[in-house]
C-alpha positions as CSV (number, residue, x, y, z in Angstrom):
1,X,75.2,5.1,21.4
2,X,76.6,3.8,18.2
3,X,74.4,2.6,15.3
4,X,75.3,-0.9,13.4
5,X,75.0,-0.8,9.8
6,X,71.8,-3.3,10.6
7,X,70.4,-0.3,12.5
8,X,71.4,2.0,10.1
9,X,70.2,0.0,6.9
10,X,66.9,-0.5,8.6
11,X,66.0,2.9,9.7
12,X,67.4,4.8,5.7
13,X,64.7,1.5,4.3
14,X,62.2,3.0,6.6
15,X,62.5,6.6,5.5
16,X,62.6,5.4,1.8
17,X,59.6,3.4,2.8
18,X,57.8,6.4,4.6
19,X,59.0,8.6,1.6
20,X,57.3,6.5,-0.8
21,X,54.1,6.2,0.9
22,X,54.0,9.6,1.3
23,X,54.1,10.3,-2.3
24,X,52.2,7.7,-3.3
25,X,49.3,8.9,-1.5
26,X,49.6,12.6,-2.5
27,X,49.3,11.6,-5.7
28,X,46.1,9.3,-5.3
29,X,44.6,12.6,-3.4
30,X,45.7,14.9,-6.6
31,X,44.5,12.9,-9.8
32,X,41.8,14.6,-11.2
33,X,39.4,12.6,-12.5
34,X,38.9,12.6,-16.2
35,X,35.5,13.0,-18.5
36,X,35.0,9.1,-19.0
37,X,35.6,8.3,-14.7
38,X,32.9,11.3,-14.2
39,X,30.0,9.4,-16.7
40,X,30.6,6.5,-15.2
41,X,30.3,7.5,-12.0
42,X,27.0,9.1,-12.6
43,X,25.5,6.2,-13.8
44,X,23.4,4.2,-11.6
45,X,21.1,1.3,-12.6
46,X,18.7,0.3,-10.4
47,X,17.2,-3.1,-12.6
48,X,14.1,-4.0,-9.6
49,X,12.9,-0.4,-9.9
50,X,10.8,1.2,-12.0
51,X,11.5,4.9,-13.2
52,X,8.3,7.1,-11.5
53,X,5.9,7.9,-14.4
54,X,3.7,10.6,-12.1
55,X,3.8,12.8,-9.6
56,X,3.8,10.6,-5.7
57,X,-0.2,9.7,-4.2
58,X,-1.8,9.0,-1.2
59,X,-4.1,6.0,-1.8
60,X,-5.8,6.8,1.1
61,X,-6.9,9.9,-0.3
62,X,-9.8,8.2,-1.9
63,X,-11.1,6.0,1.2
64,X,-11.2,9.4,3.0
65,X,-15.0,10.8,3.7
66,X,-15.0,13.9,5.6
67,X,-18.0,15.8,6.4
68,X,-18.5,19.3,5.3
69,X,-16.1,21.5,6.8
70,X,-14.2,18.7,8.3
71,X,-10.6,18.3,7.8
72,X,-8.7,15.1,8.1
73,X,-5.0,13.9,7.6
74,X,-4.4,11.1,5.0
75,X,-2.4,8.5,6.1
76,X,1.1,7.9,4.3
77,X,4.2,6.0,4.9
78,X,5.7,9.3,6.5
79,X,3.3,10.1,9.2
80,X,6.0,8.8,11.7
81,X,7.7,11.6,11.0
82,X,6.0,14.8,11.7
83,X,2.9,15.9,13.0
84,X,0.5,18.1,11.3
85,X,-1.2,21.2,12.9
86,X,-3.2,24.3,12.4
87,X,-5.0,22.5,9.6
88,X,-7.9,25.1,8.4
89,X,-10.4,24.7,5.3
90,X,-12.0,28.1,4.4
91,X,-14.0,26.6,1.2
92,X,-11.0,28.0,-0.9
93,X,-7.9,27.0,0.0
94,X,-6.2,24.5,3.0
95,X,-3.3,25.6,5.4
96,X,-1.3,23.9,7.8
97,X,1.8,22.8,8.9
98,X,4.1,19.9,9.9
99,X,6.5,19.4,12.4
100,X,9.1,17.3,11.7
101,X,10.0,15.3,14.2
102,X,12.9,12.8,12.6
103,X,16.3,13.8,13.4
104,X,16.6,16.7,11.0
105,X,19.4,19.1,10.2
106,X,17.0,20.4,6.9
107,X,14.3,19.6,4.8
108,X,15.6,18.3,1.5
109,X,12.1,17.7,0.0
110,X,8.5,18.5,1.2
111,X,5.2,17.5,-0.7
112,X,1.7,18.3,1.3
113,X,-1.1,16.2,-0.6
114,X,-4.7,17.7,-0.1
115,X,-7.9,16.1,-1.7
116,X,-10.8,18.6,-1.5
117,X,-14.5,16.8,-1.4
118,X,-18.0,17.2,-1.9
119,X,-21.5,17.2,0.1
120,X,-21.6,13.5,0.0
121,X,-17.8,13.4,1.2
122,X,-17.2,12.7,-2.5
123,X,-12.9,13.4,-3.9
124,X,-13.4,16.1,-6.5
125,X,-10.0,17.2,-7.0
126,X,-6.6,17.5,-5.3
127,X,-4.2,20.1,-4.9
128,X,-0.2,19.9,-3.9
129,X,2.2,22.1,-2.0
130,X,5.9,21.3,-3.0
131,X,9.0,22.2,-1.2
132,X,13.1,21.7,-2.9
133,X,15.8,23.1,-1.3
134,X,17.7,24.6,-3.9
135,X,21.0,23.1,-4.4
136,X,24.4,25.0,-4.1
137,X,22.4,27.5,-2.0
138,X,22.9,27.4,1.8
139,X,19.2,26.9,3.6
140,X,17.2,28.7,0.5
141,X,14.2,27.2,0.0
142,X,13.2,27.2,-4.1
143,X,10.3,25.9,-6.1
144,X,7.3,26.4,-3.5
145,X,4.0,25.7,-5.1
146,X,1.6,28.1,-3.0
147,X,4.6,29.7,-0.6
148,X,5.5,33.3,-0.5
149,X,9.5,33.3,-0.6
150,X,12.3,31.9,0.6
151,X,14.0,31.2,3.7
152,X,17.6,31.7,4.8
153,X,19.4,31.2,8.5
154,X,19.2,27.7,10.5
155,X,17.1,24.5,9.2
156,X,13.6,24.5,10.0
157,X,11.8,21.7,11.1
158,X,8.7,23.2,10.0
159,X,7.1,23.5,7.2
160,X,3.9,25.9,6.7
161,X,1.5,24.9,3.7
162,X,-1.3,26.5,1.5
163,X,-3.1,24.8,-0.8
164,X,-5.4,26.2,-2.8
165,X,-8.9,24.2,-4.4
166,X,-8.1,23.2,-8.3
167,X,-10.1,24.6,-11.0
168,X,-12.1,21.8,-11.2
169,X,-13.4,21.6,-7.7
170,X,-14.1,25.4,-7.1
171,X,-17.4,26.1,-5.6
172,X,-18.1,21.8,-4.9
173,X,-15.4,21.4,-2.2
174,X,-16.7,21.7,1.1
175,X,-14.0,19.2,3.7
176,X,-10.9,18.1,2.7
177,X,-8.0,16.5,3.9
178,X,-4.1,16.2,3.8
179,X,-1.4,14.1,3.5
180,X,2.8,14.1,3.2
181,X,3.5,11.6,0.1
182,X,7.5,13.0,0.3
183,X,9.6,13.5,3.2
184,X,13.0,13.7,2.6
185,X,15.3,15.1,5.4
186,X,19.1,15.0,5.9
């Protein structure tokens, strides 16, 4: 088989084509990015939204009424997913847990919500358990408010919580209850 010098035009224009391509996108893969592409790309501006100025509530908390030694779950905008249990009140401090139950590969960010009340089923205080999972740090869990250690291995999609009575309220709590005002999950 014998080439023409059409054939053989086209196919050395294809290589210097391929070549080219080639290096062209080598390149765009080894361009390091310089100080002023990194601050801009950090930048975000959000114009609608307003930075938060406290720590996230559960309105509900207030509507809430238990009886003495009664403990009830606040409702939030998360309860779709995850499902409390083992909730206990000893006049001191509340435990539980929650299940996650939204597709989950880890928890990113946790925050349990109690509001310990009165006699008269009265809101005398509240109390927060927090969960991060530390960045750069495969599975360790950092900055638990009311949590022993950390965790290392597979993601959990469970989260145990303690929570003890503020200051304020030691002595006058008698119910409480609990609610999830941050749920963020991968």
């Amino acid at each position: 088989m014998t080439l023409t010098r059409t054939h053989a035009a086209l196919a050395a224009l294809a290589v210097v084509a391929f070549v080219a391509a080639l290096a062209v996108g080598r390149s765009a893969f080894q361009a390091e990015p310089t100080p002023d592409d990194a601050a801009a790309a950090a930048r975000t501006s959000f114009p609608d939204l307003e930075a938060a100025s406290a720590e996230p509530q559960l309105p509900g908390l207030t509507a809430l009424q238990p009886r003495p030694g009664e403990v009830l779950q606040a409702p939030g905008r998360f309860d779709d997913r995850f499902v409390l249990s083992d909730l206990h009140f000893d006049g001191g401090t509340l435990s539980g847990a929650a299940q996650i139950t939204s597709d989950v590969s880890d928890v990113l960010e946790f925050e349990a919500l109690a509001g310990f009340y009165d006699e008269q089923g009265l809101l005398v205080g509240t109390g927060r358990f927090v969960h991060h999972l530390a960045e750069g740090h495969d599975h360790e869990r950092a900055d638990h408010v009311g949590d022993d250690g950390g965790h290392a291995g597979p993601p959990s999609e469970h989260e145990a919580f303690s929570i003890p009575v503020p200051a304020e309220a030691a002595g006058r709590a008698v119910s409480a209850a609990v609610g999830v005002p941050v749920l963020v999950n991968e």
